[in-house]
GURODO-6914 format. One record per residue (C-alpha): x, y, z negated; residue number from 0; residue in one letter. Coordinates in nm, 3 decimals, m for minus. Layout:
<sites>
@c1 = X; c2 = Y; c3 = Z; num = NUM; residu = A
...
</sites>
This chain:
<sites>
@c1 = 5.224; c2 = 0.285; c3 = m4.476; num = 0; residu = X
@c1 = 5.406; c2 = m0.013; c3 = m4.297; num = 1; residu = X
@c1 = 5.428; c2 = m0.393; c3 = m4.275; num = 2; residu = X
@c1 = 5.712; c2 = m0.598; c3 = m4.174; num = 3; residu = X
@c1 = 5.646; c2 = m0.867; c3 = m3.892; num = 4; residu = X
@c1 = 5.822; c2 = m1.156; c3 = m3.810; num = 5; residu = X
@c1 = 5.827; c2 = m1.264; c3 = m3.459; num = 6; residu = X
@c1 = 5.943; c2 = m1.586; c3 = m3.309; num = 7; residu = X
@c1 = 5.973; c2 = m1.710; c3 = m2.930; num = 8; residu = X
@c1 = 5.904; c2 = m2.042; c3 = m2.790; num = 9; residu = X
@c1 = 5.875; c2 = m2.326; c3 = m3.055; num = 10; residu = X
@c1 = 5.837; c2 = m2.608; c3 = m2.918; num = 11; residu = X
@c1 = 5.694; c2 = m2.941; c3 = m3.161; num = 12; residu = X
@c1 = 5.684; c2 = m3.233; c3 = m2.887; num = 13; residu = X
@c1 = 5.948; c2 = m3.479; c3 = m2.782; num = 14; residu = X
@c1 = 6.231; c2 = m3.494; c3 = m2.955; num = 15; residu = X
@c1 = 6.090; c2 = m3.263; c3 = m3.243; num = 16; residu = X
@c1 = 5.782; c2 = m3.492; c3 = m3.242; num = 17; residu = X
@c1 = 6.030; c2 = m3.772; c3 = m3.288; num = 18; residu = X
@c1 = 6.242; c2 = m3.646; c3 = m3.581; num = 19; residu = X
@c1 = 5.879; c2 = m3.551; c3 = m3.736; num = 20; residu = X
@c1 = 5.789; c2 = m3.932; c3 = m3.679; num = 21; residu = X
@c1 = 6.110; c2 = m3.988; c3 = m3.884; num = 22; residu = X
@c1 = 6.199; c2 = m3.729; c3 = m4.095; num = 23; residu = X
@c1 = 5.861; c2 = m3.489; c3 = m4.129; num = 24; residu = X
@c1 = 5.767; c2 = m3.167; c3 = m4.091; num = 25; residu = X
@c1 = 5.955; c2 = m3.013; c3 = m4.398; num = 26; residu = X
@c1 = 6.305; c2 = m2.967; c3 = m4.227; num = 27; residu = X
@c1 = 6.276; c2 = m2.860; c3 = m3.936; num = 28; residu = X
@c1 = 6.371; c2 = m2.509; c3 = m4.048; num = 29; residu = X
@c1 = 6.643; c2 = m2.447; c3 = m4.268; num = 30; residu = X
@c1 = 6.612; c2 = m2.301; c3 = m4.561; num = 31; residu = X
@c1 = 6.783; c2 = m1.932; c3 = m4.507; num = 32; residu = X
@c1 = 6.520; c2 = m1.897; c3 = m4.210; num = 33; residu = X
@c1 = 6.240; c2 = m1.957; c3 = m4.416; num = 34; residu = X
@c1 = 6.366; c2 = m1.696; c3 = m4.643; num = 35; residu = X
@c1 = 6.378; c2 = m1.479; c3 = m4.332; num = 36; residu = X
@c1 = 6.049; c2 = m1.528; c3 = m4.278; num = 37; residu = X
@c1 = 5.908; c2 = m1.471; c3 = m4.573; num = 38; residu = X
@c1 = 6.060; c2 = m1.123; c3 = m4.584; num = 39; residu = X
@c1 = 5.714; c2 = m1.050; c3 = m4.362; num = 40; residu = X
@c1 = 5.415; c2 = m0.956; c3 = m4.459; num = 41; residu = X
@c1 = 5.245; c2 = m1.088; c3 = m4.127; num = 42; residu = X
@c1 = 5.432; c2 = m1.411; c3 = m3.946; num = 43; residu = X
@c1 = 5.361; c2 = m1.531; c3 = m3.541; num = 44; residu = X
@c1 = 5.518; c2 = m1.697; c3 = m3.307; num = 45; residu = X
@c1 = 5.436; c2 = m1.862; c3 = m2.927; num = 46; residu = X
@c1 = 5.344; c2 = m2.205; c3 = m2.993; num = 47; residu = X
@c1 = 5.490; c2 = m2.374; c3 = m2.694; num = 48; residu = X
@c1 = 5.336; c2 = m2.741; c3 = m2.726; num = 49; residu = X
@c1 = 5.009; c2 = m2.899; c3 = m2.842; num = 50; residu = X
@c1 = 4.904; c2 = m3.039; c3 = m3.145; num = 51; residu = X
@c1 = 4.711; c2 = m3.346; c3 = m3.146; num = 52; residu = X
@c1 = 4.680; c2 = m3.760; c3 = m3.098; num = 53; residu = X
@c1 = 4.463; c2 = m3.763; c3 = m2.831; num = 54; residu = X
@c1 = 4.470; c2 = m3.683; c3 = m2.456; num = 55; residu = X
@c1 = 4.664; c2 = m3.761; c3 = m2.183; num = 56; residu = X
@c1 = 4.977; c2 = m3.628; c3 = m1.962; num = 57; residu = X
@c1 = 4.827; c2 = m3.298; c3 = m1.735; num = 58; residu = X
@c1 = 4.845; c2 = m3.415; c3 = m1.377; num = 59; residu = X
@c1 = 5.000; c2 = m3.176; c3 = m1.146; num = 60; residu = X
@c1 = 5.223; c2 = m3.170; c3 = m0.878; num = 61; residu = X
@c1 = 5.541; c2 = m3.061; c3 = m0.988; num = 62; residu = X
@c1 = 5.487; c2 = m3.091; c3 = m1.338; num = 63; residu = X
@c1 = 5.769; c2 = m3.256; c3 = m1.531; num = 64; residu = X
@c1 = 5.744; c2 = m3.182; c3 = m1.914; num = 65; residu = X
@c1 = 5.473; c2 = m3.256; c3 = m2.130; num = 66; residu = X
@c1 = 5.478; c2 = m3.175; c3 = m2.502; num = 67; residu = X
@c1 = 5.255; c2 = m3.263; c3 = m2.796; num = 68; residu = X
@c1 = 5.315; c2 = m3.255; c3 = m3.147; num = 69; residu = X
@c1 = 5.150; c2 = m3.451; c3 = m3.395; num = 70; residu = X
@c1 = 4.930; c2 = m3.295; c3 = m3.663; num = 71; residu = X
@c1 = 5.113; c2 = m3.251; c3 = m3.957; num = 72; residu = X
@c1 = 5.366; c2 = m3.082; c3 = m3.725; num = 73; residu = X
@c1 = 5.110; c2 = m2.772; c3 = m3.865; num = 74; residu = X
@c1 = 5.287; c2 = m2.815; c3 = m4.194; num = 75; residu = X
@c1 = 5.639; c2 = m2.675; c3 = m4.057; num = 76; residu = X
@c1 = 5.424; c2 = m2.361; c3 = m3.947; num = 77; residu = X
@c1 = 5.314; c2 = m2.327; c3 = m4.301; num = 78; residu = X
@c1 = 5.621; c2 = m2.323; c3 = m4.462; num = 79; residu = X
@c1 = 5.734; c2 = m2.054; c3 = m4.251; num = 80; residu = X
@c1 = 5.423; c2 = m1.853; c3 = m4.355; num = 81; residu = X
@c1 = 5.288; c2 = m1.812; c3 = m3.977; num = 82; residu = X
@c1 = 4.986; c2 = m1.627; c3 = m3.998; num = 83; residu = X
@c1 = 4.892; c2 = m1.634; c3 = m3.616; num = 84; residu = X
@c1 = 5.039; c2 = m1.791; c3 = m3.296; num = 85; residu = X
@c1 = 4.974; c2 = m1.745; c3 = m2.925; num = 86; residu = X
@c1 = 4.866; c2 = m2.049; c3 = m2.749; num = 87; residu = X
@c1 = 4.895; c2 = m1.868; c3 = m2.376; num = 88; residu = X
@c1 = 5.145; c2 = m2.063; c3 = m2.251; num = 89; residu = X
@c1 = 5.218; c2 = m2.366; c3 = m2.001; num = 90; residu = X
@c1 = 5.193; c2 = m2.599; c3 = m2.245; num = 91; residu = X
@c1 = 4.879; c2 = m2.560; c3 = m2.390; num = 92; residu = X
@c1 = 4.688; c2 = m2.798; c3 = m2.226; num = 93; residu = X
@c1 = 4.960; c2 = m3.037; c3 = m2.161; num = 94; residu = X
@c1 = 4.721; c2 = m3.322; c3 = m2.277; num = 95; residu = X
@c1 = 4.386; c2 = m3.216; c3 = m2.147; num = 96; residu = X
@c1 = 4.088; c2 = m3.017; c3 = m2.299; num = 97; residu = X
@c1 = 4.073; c2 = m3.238; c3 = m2.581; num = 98; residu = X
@c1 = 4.419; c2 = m3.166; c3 = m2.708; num = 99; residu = X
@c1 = 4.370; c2 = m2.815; c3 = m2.680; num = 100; residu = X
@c1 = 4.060; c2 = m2.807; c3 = m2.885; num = 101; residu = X
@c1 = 4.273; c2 = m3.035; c3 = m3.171; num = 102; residu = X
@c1 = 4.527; c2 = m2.798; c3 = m3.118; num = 103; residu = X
@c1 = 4.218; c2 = m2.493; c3 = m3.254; num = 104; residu = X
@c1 = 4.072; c2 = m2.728; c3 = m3.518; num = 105; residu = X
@c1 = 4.455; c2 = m2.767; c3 = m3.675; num = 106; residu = X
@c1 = 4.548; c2 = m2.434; c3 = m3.674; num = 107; residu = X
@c1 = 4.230; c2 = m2.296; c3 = m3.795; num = 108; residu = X
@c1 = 4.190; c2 = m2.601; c3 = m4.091; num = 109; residu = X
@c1 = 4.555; c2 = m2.441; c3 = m4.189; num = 110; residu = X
@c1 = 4.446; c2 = m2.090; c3 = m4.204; num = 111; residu = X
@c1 = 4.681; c2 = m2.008; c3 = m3.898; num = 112; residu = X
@c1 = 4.483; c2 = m1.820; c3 = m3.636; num = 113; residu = X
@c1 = 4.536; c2 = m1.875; c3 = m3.264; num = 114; residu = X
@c1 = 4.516; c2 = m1.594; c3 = m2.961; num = 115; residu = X
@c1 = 4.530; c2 = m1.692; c3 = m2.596; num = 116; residu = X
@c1 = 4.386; c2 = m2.030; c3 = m2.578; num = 117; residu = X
@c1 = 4.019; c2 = m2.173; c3 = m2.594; num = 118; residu = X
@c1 = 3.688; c2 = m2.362; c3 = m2.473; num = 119; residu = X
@c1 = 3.569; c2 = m2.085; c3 = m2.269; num = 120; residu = X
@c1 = 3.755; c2 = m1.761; c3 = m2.097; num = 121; residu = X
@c1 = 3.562; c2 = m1.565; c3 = m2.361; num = 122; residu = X
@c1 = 3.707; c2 = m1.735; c3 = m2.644; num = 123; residu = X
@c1 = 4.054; c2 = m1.760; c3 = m2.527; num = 124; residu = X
@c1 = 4.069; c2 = m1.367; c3 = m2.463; num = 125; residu = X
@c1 = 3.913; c2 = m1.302; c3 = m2.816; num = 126; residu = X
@c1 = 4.163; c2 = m1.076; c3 = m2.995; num = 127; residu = X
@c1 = 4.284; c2 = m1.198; c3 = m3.377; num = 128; residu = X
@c1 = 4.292; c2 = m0.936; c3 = m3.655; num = 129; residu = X
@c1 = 4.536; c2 = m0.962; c3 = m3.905; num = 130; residu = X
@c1 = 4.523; c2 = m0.750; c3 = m4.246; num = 131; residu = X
@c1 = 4.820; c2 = m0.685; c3 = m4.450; num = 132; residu = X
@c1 = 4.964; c2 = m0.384; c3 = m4.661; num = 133; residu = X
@c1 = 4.607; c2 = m0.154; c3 = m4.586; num = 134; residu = X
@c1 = 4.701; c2 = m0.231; c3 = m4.194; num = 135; residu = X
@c1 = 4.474; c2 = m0.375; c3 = m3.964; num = 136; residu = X
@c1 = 4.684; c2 = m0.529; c3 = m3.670; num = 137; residu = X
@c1 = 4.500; c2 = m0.703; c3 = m3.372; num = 138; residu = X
@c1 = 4.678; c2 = m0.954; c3 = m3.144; num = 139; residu = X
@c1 = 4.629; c2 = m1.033; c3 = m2.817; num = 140; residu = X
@c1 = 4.782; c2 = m1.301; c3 = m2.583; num = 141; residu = X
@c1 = 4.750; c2 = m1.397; c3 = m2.204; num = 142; residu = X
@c1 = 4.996; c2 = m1.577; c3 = m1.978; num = 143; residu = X
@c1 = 5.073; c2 = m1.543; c3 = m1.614; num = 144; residu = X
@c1 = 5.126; c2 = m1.878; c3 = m1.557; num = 145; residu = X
@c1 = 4.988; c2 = m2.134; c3 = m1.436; num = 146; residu = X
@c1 = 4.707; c2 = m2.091; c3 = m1.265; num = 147; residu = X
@c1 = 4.579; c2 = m2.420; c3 = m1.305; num = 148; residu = X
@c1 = 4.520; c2 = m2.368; c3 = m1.625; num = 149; residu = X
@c1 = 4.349; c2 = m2.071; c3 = m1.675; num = 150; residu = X
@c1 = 4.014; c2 = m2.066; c3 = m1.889; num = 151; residu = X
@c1 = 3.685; c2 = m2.048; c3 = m1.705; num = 152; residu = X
@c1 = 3.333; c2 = m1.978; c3 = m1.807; num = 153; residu = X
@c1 = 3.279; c2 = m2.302; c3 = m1.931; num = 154; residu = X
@c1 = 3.614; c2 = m2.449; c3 = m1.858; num = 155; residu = X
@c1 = 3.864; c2 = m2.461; c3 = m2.135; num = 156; residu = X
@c1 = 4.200; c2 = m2.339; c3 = m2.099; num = 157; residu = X
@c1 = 4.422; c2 = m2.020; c3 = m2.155; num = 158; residu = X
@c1 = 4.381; c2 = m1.668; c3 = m2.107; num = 159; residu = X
@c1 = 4.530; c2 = m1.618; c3 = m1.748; num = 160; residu = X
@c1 = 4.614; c2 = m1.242; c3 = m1.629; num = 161; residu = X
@c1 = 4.774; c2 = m1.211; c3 = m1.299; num = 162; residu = X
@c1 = 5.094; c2 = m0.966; c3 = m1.340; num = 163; residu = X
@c1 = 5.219; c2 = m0.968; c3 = m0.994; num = 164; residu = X
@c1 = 5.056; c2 = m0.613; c3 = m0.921; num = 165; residu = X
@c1 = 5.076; c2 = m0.462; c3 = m1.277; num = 166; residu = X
@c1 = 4.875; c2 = m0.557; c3 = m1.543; num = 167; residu = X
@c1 = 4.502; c2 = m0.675; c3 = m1.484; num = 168; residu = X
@c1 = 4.176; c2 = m0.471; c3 = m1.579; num = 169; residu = X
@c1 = 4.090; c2 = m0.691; c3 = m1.846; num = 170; residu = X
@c1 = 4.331; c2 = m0.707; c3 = m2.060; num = 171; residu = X
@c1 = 4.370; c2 = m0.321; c3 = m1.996; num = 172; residu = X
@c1 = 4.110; c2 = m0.232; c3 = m2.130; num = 173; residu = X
@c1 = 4.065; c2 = m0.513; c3 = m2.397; num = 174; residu = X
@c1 = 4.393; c2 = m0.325; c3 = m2.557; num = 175; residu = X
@c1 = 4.255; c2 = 0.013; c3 = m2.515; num = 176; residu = X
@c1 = 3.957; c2 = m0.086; c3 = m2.696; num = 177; residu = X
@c1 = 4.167; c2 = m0.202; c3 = m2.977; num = 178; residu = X
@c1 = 4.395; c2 = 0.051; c3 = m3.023; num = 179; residu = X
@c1 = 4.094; c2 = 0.312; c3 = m3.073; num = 180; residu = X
@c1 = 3.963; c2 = 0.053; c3 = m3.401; num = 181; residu = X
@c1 = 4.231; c2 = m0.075; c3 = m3.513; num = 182; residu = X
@c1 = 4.631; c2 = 0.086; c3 = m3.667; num = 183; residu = X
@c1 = 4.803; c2 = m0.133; c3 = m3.424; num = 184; residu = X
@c1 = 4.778; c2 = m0.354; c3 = m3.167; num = 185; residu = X
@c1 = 5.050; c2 = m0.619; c3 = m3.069; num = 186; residu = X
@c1 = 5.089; c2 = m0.806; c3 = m2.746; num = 187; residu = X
@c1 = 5.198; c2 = m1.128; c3 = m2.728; num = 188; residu = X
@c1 = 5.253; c2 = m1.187; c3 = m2.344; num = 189; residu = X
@c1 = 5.405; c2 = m1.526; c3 = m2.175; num = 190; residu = X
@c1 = 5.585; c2 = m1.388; c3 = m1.889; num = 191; residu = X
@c1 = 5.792; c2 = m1.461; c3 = m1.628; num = 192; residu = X
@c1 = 6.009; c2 = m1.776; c3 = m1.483; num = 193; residu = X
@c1 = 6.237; c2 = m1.992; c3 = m1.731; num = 194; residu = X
@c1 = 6.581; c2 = m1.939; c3 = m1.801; num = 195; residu = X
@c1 = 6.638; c2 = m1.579; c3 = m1.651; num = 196; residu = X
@c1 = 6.896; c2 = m1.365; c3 = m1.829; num = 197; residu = X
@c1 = 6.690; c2 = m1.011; c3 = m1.830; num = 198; residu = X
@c1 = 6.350; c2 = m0.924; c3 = m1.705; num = 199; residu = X
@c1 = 6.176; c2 = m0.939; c3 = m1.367; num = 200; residu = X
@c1 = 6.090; c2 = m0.602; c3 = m1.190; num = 201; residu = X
@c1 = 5.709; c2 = m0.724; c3 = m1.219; num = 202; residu = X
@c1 = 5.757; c2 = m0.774; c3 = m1.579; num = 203; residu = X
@c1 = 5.933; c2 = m0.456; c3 = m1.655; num = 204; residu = X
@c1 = 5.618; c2 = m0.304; c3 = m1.443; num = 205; residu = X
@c1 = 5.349; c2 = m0.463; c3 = m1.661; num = 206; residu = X
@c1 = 5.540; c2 = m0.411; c3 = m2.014; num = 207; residu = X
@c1 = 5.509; c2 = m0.002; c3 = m1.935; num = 208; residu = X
@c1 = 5.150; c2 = m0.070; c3 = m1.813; num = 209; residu = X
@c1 = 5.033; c2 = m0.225; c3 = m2.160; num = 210; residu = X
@c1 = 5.243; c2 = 0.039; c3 = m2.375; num = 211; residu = X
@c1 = 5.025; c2 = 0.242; c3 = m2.134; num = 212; residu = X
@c1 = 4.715; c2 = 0.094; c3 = m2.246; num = 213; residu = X
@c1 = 4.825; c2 = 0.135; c3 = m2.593; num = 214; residu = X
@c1 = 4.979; c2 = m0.161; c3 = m2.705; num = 215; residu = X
@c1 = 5.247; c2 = m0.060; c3 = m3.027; num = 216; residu = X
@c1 = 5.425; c2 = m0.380; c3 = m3.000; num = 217; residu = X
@c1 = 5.515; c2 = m0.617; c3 = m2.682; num = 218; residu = X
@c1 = 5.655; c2 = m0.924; c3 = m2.789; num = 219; residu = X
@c1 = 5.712; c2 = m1.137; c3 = m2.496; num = 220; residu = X
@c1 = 5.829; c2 = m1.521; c3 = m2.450; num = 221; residu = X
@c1 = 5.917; c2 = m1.754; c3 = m2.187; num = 222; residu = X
@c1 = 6.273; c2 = m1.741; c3 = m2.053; num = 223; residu = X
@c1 = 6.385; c2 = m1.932; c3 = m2.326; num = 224; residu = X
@c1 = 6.673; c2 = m1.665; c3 = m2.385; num = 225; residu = X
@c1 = 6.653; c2 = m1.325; c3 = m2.573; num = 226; residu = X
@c1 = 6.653; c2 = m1.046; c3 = m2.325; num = 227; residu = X
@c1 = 6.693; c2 = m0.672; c3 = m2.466; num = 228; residu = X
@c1 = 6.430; c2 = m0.403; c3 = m2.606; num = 229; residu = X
@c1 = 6.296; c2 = m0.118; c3 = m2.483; num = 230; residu = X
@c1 = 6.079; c2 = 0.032; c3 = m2.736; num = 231; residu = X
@c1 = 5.871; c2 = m0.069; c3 = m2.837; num = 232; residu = X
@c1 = 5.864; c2 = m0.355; c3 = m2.643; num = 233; residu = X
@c1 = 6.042; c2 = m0.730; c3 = m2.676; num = 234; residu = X
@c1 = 6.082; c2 = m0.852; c3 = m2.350; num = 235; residu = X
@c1 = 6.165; c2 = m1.208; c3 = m2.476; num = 236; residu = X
@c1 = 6.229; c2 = m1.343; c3 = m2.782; num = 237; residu = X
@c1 = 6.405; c2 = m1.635; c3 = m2.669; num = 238; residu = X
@c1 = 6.346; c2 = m1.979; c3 = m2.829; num = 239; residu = X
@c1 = 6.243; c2 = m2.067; c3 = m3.163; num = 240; residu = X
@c1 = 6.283; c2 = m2.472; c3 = m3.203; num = 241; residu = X
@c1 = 6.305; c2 = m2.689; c3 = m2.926; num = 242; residu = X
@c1 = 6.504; c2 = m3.037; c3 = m2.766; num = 243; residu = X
@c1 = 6.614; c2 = m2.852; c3 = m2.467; num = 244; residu = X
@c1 = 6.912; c2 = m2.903; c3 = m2.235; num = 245; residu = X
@c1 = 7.166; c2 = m2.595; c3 = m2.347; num = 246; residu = X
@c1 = 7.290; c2 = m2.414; c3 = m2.061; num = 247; residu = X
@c1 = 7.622; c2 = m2.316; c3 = m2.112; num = 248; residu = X
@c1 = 7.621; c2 = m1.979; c3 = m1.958; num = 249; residu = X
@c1 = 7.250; c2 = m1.844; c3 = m2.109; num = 250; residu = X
@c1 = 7.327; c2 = m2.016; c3 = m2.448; num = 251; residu = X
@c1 = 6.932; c2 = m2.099; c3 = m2.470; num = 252; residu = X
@c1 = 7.077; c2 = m2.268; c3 = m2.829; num = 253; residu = X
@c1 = 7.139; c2 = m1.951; c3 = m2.950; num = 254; residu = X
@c1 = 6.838; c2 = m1.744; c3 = m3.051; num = 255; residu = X
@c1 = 6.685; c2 = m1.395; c3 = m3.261; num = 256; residu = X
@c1 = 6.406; c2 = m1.405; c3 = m3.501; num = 257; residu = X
@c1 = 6.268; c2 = m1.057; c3 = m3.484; num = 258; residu = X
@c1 = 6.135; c2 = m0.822; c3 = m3.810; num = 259; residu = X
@c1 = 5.965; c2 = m0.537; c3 = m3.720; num = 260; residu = X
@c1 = 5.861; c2 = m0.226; c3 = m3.940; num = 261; residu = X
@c1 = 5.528; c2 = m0.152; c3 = m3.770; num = 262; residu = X
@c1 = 5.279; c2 = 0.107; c3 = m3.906; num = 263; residu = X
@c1 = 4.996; c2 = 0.319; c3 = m3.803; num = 264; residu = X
@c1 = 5.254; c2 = 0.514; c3 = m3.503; num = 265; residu = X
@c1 = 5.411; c2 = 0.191; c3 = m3.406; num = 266; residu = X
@c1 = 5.727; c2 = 0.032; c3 = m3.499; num = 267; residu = X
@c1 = 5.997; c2 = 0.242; c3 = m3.646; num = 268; residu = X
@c1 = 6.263; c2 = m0.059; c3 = m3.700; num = 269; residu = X
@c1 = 6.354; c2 = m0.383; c3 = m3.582; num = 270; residu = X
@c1 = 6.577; c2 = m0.644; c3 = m3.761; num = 271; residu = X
@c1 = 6.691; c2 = m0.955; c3 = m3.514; num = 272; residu = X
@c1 = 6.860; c2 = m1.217; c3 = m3.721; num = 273; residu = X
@c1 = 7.066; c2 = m1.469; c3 = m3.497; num = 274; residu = X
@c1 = 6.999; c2 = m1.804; c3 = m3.510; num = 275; residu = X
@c1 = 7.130; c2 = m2.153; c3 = m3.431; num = 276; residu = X
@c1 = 6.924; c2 = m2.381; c3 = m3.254; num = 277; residu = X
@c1 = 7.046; c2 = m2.754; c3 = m3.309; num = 278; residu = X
@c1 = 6.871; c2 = m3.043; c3 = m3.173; num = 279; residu = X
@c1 = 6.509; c2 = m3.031; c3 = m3.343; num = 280; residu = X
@c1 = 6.649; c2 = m2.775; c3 = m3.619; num = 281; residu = X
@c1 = 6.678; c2 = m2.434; c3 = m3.609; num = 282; residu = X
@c1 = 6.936; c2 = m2.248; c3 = m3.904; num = 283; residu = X
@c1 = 7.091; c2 = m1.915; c3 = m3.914; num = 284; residu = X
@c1 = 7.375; c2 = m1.811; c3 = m3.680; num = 285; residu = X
@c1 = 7.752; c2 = m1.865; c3 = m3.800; num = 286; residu = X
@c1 = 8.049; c2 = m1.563; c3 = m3.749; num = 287; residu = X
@c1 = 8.103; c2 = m1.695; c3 = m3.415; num = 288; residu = X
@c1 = 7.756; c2 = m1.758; c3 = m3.306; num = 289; residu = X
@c1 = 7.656; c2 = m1.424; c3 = m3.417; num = 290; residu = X
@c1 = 7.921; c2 = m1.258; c3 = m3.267; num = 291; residu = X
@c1 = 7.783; c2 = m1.366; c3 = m2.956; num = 292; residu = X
@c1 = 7.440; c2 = m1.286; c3 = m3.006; num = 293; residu = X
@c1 = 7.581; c2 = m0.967; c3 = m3.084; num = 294; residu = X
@c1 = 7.750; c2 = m0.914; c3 = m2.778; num = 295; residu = X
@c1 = 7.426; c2 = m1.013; c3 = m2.549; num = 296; residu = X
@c1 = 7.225; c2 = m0.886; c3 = m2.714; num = 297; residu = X
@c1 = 7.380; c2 = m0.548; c3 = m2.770; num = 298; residu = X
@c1 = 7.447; c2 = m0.535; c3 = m2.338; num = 299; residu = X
@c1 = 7.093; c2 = m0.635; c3 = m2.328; num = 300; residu = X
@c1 = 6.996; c2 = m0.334; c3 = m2.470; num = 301; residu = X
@c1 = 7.196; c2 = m0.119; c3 = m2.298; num = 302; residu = X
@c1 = 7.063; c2 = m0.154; c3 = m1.998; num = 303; residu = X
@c1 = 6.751; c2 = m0.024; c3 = m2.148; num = 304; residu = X
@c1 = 6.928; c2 = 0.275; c3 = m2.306; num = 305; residu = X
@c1 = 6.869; c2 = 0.089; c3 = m2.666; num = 306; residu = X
@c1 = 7.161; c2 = 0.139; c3 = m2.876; num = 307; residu = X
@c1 = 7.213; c2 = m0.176; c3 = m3.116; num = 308; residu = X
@c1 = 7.380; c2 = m0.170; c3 = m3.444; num = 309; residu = X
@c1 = 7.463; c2 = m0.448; c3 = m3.723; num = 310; residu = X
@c1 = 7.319; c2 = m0.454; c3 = m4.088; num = 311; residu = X
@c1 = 7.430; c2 = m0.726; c3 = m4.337; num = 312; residu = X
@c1 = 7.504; c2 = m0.978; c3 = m4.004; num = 313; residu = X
@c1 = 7.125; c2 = m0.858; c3 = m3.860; num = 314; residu = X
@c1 = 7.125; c2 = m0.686; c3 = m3.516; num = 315; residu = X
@c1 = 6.940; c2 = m0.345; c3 = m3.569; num = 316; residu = X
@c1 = 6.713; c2 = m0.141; c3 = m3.345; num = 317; residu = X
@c1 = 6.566; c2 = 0.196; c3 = m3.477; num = 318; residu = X
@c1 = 6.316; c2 = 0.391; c3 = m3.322; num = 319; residu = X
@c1 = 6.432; c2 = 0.644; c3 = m3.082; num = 320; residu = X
@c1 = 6.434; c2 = 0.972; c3 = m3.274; num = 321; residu = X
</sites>
């Protein structure tokens, strides 16, 4: 018994996408052929890299230079993708203040799209989701490891903060172990790392083993803004989803994955990456050239991992190691 899940990186709804919303909508920001790729899944989520709201005001911090909200019916692009669940652990969360976050809840939940890693309390923005599909139950869990300034408190709203510098923290530890024994799989959505890095961190590489460890069947990571390689079962980034970023010419942060994963009761057994094009507030599926140099990262990527990377019908292929 097993569900296909599509997983997207950092999608970003502020700024410039905010501003071709203002103009344009919510309706075509993704082109048709990658909604069809997402609705391949039976369960869609992605790391929701922005608020969503009309209120607040900029975050003041030193040394804080970006600042993303989208407006409400930015929710609508999410729903024509099919997104079942996003992770709101992320820098950007609380970009515009407490109240923006909790708009940010209220217009996911009013949608029917569920939200991990964000909330009023440090309670709430821990609290797992469960998602049902195909006779699976899948629980989802997201934290961040940066910054500190925003991290949830008792009674102070924020995101779910969990300090990777020395391995993975006790909490979500055991949160994960805790799930795995109820539940047939548990994915992990962390936000890890510095931007625009080309292949994991040491301390990442450290904590992905530690949650596989605790029994996570699927780590899906974000924040470099590029696609770095697998080692199963985890997804050490997924790169960006939609964004107005500057492109840097050697990381290609325009050029992107959208990830399908087989995942059952053991864990994934297959994952599909299908390469994407990232144009300025639209995202569409990767041309022969643009693929072929997906291909080539991504495939390297892997190797370094010992993943071997084949392609299927211009998708990049991962299978389970045997």
């Amino acid at each position: 018994m097993t569900v296909t899940v599509a997983l997207a990186g950092d999608t970003m709804l502020g700024r410039g996408v905010a501003e071709e919303i203002a103009v344009s909508g919510p309706h075509g920001l993704f082109a048709g052929d990658v909604r069809d790729a997402f609705h391949e899944a039976d369960l869609a989520l992605l790391n929701l890299e922005c608020c969503v709201s009309d209120r607040g005001r900029p975050w003041d911090a030193p040394g804080k230079p970006f600042h993303f909200r989208a407006p409400p019916d930015a929710v609508e692009a999410l729903l024509d993708l099919g997104v079942d669940c996003v992770t709101l652990a992320n820098n950007h969360a609380l970009d515009f203040g407490p109240d923006a976050l909790a708009d940010t809840v209220e217009h996911l939940r009013a949608a029917g799209v569920r939200s991990v890693g964000a909330g009023r309390g440090v309670r709430e923005a821990r609290e797992p989701a469960v998602l049902e599909a195909g006779g699976l139950r899948v629980a989802v869990v997201g934290f961040t490891d940066h910054p500190a300034d925003f991290a949830a408190g008792p009674d102070r709203p924020g995101v779910a903060l969990a300090d990777l510098g020395h391995g993975v923290p006790a909490w979500p530890a055991e949160e994960i172990r805790a799930l795995a024994r109820d539940h047939d799989a548990v994915l992990v959505m962390p936000h890890w790392g510095p931007n625009m890095t080309g292949e994991p961190l040491r301390y990442v590489r450290r904590a992905a083993q530690d949650l596989v460890d605790a029994g996570a069947s699927l780590v899906a990571g974000s924040s470099a803004h590029v696609f770095h390689g697998v080692a199963w079962p985890v997804l050490f980034d997924m790169g960006d989803f939609i964004d107005d970023y500057v492109v840097s010419d050697l990381l290609r942060n325009d050029l992107g994955l959208l990830f399908l994963v087989t995942l059952g009761r053991g864990g994934p057994s297959r994952v599909e990456a299908v390469p994407l094009r990232l144009d300025f507030a639209r995202t569409r599926l990767a041309g022969p050239a643009d693929r072929a140099w997906i291909f080539d990262r991504f495939a390297a990527a892997c190797a370094e991992f010992g993943t071997a990377v084949t392609v299927e019908n211009d998708r990049l292929v991962v299978a389970a190691p045997a």
